[in-house]
C-alpha positions as CSV (number, residue, x, y, z in Angstrom):
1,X,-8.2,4.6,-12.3
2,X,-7.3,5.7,-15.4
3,X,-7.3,10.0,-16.3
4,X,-9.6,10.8,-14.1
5,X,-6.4,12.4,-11.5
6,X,-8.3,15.5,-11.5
7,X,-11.0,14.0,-8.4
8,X,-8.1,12.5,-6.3
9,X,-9.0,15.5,-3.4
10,X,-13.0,16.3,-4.4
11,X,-14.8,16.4,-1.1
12,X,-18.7,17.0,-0.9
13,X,-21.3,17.1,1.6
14,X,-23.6,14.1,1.7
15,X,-26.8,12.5,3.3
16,X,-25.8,8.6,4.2
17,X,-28.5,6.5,5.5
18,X,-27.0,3.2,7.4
19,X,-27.7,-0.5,6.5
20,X,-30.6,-1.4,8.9
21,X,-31.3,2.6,10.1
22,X,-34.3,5.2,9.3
23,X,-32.5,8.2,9.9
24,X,-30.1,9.7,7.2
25,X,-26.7,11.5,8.5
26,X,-24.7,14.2,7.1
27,X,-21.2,13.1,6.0
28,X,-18.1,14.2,4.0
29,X,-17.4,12.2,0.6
30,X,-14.5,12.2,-0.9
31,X,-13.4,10.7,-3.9
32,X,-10.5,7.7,-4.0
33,X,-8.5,5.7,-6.9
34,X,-10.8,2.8,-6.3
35,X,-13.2,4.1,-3.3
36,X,-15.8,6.6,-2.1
37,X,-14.9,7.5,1.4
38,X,-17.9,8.8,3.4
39,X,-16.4,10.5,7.0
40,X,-17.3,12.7,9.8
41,X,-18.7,15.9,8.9
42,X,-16.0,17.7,11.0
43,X,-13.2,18.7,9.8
44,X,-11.0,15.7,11.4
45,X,-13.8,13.3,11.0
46,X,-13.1,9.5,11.1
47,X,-13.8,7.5,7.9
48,X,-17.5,6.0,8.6
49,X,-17.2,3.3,5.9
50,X,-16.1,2.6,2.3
51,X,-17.8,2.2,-1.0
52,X,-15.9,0.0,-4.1
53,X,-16.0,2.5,-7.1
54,X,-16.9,-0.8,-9.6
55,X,-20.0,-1.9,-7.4
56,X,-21.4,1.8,-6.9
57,X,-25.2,1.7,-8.3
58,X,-27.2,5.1,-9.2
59,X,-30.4,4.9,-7.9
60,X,-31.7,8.0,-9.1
61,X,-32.6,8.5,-12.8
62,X,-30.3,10.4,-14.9
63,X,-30.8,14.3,-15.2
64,X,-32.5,14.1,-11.6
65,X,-30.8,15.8,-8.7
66,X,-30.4,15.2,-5.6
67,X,-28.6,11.8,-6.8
68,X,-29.4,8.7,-5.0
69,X,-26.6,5.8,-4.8
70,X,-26.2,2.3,-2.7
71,X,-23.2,0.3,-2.5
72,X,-24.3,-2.7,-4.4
73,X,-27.3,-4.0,-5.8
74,X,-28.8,-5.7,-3.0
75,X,-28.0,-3.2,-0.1
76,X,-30.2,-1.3,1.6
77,X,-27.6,1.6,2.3
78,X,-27.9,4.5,0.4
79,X,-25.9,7.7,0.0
80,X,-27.6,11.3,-1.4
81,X,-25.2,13.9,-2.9
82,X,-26.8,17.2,-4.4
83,X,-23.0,18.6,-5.3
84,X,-23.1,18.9,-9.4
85,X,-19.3,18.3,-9.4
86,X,-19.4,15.3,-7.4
87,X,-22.2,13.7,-9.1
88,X,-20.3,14.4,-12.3
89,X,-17.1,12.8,-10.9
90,X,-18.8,9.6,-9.9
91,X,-20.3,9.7,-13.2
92,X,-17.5,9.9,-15.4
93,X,-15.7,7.3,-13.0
94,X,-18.4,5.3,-13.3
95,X,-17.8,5.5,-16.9
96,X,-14.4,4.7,-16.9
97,X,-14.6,1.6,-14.9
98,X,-17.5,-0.2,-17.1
99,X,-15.0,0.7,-20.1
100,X,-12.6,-1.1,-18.4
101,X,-14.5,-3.6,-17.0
102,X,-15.4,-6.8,-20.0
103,X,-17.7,-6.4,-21.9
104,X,-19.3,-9.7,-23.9
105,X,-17.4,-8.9,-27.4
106,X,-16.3,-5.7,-27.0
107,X,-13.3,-6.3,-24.5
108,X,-13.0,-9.9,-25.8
109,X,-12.5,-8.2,-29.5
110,X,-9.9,-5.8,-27.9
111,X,-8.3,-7.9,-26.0
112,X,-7.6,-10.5,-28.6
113,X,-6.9,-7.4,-31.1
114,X,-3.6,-6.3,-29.2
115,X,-3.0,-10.1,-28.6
116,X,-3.0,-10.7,-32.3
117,X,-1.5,-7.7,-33.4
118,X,1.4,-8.3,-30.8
119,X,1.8,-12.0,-31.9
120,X,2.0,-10.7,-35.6
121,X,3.8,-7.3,-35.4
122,X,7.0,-8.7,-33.4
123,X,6.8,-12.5,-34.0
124,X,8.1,-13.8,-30.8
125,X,4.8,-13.4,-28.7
126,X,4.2,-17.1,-28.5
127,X,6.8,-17.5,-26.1
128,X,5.1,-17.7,-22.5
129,X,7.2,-15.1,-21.2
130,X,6.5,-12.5,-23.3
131,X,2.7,-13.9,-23.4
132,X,2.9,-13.0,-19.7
133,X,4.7,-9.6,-20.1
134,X,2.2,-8.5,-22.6
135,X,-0.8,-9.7,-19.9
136,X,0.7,-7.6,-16.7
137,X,1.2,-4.7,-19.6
138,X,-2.8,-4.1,-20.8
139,X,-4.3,-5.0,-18.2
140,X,-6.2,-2.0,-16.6
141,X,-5.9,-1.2,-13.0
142,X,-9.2,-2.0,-12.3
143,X,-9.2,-5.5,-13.2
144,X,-6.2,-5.7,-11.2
145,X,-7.9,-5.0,-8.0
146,X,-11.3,-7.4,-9.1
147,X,-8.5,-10.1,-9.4
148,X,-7.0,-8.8,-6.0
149,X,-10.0,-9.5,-4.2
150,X,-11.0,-12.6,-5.9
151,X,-7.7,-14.1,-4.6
152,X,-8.8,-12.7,-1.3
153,X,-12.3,-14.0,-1.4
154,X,-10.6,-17.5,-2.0
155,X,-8.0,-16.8,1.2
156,X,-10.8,-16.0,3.1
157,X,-12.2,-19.6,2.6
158,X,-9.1,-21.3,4.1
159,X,-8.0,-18.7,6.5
160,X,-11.2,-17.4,7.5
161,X,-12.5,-14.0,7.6
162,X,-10.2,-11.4,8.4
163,X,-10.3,-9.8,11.7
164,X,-12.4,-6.5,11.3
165,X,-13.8,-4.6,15.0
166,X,-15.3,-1.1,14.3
167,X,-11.9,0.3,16.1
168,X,-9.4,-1.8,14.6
169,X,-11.1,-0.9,10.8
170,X,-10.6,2.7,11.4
171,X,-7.2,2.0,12.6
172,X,-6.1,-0.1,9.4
173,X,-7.7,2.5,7.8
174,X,-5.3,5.5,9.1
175,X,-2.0,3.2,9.2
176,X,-3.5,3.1,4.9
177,X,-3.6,6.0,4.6
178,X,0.1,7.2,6.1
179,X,1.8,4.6,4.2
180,X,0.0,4.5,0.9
181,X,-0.4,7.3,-1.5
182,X,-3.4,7.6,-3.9
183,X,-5.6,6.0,-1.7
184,X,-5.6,3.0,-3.7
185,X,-4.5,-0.6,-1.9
186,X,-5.8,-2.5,1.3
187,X,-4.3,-3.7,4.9
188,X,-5.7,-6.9,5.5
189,X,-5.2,-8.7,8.8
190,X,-5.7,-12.3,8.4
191,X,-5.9,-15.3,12.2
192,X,-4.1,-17.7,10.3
193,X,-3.2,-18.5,6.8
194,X,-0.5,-16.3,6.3
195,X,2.7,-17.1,8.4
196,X,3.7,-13.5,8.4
197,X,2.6,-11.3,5.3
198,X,2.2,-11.3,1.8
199,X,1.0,-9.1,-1.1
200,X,-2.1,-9.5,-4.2
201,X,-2.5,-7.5,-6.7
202,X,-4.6,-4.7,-6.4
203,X,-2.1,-3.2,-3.4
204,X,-4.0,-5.3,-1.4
205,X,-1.8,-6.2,2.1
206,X,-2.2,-9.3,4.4
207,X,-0.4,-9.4,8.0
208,X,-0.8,-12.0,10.5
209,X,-2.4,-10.9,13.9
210,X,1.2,-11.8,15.4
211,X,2.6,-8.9,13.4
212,X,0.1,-6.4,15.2
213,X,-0.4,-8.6,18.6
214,X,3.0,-9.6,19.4
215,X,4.9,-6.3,19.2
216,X,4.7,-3.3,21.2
217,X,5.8,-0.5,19.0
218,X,3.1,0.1,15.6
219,X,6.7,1.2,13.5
220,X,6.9,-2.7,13.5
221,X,3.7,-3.4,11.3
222,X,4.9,-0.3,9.6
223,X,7.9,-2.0,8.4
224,X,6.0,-5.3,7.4
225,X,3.7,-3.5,5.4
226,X,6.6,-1.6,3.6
227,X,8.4,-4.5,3.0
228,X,5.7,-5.9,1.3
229,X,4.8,-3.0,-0.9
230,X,8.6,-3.0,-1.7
231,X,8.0,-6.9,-2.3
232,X,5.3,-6.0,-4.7
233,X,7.6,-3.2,-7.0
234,X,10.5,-5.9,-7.1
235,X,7.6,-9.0,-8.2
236,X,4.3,-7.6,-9.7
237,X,2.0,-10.1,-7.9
238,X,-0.5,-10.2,-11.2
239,X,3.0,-11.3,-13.1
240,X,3.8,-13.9,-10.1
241,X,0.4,-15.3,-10.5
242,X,0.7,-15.8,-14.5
243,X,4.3,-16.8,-14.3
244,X,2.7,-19.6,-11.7
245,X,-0.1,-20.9,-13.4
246,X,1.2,-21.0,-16.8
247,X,0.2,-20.1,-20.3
248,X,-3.3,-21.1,-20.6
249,X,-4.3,-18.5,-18.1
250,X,-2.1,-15.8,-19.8
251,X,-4.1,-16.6,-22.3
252,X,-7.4,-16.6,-20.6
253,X,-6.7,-13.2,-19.4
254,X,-5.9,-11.4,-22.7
255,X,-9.1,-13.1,-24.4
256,X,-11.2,-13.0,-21.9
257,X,-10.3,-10.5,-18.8
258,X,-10.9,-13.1,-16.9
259,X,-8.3,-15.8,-14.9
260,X,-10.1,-19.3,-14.6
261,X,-11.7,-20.3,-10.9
262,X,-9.3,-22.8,-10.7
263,X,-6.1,-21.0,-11.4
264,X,-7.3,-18.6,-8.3
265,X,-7.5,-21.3,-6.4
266,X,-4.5,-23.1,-7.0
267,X,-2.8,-19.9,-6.5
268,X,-4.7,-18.6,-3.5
269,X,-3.0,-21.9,-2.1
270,X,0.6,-21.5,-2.8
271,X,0.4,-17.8,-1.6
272,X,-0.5,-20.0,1.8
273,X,3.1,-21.0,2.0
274,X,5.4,-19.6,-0.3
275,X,8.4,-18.5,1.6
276,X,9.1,-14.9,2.4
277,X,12.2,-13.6,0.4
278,X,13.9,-10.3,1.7
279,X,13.3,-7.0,-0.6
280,X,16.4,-5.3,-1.3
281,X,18.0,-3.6,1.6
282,X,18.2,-0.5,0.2
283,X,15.3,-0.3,-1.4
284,X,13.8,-0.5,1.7
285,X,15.8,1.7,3.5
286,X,14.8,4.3,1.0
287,X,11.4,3.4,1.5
288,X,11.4,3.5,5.1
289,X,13.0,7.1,4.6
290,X,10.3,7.8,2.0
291,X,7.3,7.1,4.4
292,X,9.4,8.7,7.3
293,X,9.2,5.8,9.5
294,X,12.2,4.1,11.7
295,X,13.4,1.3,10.7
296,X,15.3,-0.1,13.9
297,X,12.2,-1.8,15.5
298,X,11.1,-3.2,12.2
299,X,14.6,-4.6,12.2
300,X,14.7,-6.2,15.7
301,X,11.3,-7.7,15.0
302,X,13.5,-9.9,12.5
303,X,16.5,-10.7,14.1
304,X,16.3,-9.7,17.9
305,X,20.5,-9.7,18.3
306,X,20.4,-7.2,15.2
307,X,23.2,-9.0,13.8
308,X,21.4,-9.9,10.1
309,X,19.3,-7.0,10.0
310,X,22.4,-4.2,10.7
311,X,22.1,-2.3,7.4
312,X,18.6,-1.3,8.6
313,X,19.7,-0.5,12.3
314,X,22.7,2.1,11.5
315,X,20.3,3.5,8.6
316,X,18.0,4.4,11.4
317,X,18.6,7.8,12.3
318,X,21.3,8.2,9.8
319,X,20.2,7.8,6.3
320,X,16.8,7.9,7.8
321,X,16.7,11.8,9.3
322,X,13.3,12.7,9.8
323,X,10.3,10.1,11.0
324,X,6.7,11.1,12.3
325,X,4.3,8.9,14.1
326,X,2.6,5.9,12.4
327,X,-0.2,5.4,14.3
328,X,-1.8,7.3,17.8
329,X,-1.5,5.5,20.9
330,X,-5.6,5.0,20.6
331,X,-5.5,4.3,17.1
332,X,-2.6,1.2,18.0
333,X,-4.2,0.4,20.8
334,X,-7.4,-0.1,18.5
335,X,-5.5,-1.9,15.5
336,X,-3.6,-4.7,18.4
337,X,-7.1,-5.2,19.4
338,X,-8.7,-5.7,15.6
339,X,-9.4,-9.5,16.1
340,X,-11.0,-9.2,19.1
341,X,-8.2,-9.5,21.7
């Protein structure tokens, strides 16, 4: 999100009434990047569910208070905050996201404003790599994540849905939240599709179920998902899908906001397969040192003799000094679990 750093930590009391339920329940909202988190009302309570920031609807008119919201249009779920500060946080981040979002001629006129003032200003923007460079470069964070999901949607279709109990949720949730700051980004575990992981943009992360099924310590899925966040500072996945499907949809983007339907799926696709290159070592070592996490098991997980992986096993405990638990023994329980056993 962009400016609006101020509401990273605002926390409110709320009234959330269910999908499907008659009785409204007091929760704890707190306001995300991209989300509104409604948890517990304890003071360790669990995250109950998630709203997307862009599909957040007011129900109530404006100037009335208590203020009424649902998730999307069409949802019966609905969520009552009477805090003035909150109210005025989801307004103004509200706000901020239709600026962003396109707008039928006056994103198109922006968008092809800094397209043509780029083009004319330094004369070389017709090449397709700078086309591209320019594309990653304006493009608001927001749109990143809509084109995140859309590539998901379209993964969903030939993988099938991802795996998603009411324990195994939670505990995605909490491995999220200890490895990525701003609570921004997703971990997605997928039944097939994915060999082992990849990244889309948005921050969104996709694991197989043998990543969180087939080993017994959760610093293992720990290391996958830090690899590919380290993956994703090394190759901007919004750049890899431009540099992929060419100029036209470069093009597309910086006119429009918008990629074609069919350069998503073409894309979704190749994602499918594409092989799995290493980050740099030592970029993840420093990561892994970052997050606090060992990296030995991670290590093992990819070469069981250790003998390709032996930067990462001597950093362990070395370069890596202090580590803290990734996940409780309930929560990885839970997450091993997430597809249903």
């Amino acid at each position: 999100m962009i400016a609006l750093t101020e509401f990273e930590r605002l926390e409110a009391p709320g009234l959330w009434l269910p999908d499907g339920e008659s009785q409204r329940r007091p929760v704890i909202v707190s306001v995300g990047e991209a989300t509104l988190t409604l948890s517990e009302s304890r003071t360790d309570g669990q995250a109950l569910t998630h709203w997307s920031l862009p599909a957040i609807e007011r129900i109530t008119p404006e100037g009335e208070s208590p203020v009424r919201y649902r998730p999307a249009p069409d949802s019966s779920e609905e969520l009552e905050i009477e805090d003035e500060l909150m109210n005025e946080a989801i307004a103004r981040i509200r706000h901020a996201i239709d600026r962003a979002r396109p707008h039928p001629g006056r994103l198109r006129g922006v968008l092809i404003g800094l397209g043509v003032a780029a083009l004319i200003g330094l004369g070389v923007f017709w090449l397709p790599g700078a086309l591209i460079r320019q594309a990653v470069t304006i493009v608001p964070t927001v749109t990143r994540a809509e084109i995140g999901q859309e590539l998901l949607d379209r993964i969903r279709r030939l993988s099938g849905a991802p795996c998603d109990t009411v324990h195994g949720a939670r505990a995605l949730n909490t491995l999220k939240k200890r490895l990525m700051s701003g609570g921004s980004g997703q971990i997605v575990v997928l039944t097939s599709g994915v060999a082992v992981s990849q990244h889309l943009p948005g921050g969104i992360i996709l694991l197989n179920r043998a990543v969180v099924e087939d080993h017994e310590d959760p610093d293992v899925v720990a290391g996958y998902v830090l690899a590919e966040m380290e993956r994703a500072r090394e190759e901007d996945p919004l750049e890899r899908l431009l540099r992929e499907t060419g100029l036209m949809t470069s093009l597309r983007l910086l006119t429009t906001g918008h990629i074609p339907p069919e350069a998503l799926d073409a894309h979704a696709e190749s994602l499918l397969t594409a092989p799995l290159n290493g980050p740099d070592r030592d970029k993840l070592i420093a990561a892994f040192a970052a997050a606090q996490v060992h990296s030995a098991p991670y290590a093992y997980a990819l070469d069981i003799t250790g003998e390709t992986v032996l930067p990462l096993i001597e950093a362990d405990g070395v370069q890596i000094e202090t580590t803290r638990s990734v996940l409780s023994d309930s929560d990885w329980v839970a997450l091993q679990g997430v597809c249903g056993g």
